[in-house]
Residue, then its C-alpha position, 0 to 999 in steps of 0.5 A: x941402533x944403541x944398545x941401552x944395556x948399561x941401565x940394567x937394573x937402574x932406575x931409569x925416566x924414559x921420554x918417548x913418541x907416541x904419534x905426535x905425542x913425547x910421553x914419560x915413563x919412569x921405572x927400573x930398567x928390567x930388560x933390553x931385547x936389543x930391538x926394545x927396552x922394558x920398565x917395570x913398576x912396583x905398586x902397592x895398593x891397599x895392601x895388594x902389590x902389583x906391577x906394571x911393565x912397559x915394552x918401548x920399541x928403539x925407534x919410539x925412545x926420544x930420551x932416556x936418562x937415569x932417574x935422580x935418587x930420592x929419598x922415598x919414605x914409605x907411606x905409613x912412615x910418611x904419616x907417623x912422622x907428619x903425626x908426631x910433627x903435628x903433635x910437637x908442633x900443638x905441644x909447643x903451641x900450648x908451651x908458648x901459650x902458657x896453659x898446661x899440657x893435657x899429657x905429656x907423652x907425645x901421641x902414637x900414630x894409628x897404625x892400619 
């Protein structure tokens, strides 16, 4: 069997069987027992972080490769940005439309 030691710590797409059934499973590659691989996942859900962690077994592993980086932005950012693109958007509208602008600072997003 391989040793899959060189995705330590990486971030890692594992494809892998379940009886007649591929799988996906996607985390940063935490351990390597040498029999099995384990993933790990951070969470954070209504304020509460959590984790889940997968056990692999070798013989079960179909496919592992190393995930693509993403440029992953955290949730409250998301929703800023899309806020003030929302507000640009409306305020360019109104421009374009010829009728003046109830306020000319743009809008501050509502923070949880």
């Amino acid at each position: 069997m391989a040793s899959f030691a060189q995705f330590l710590g990486r971030r890692v797409t594992v494809q892998y069987r379940v009886g007649d059934v591929l799988l996906p499973a996607s985390g940063t590659f935490s351990a390597d027992s040498g029999r099995s691989i384990f993933l790990e996942q951070h969470v954070e859900q209504r304020g509460k972080r959590s984790y889940f962690r997968w056990e692999i077994p070798y013989p079960f592993i179909h496919k592992i490769e190393e995930a693509q980086e993403e440029a992953v932005e955290e949730p409250a950012q998301a929703e800023a940005s899309s806020a003030t693109q929302d507000a640009q958007q409306a305020a360019a509208a109104s421009a374009a439309s010829g009728s003046p602008s109830p306020s000319s600072v743009p809008l501050r997003p509502k923070t949880v």
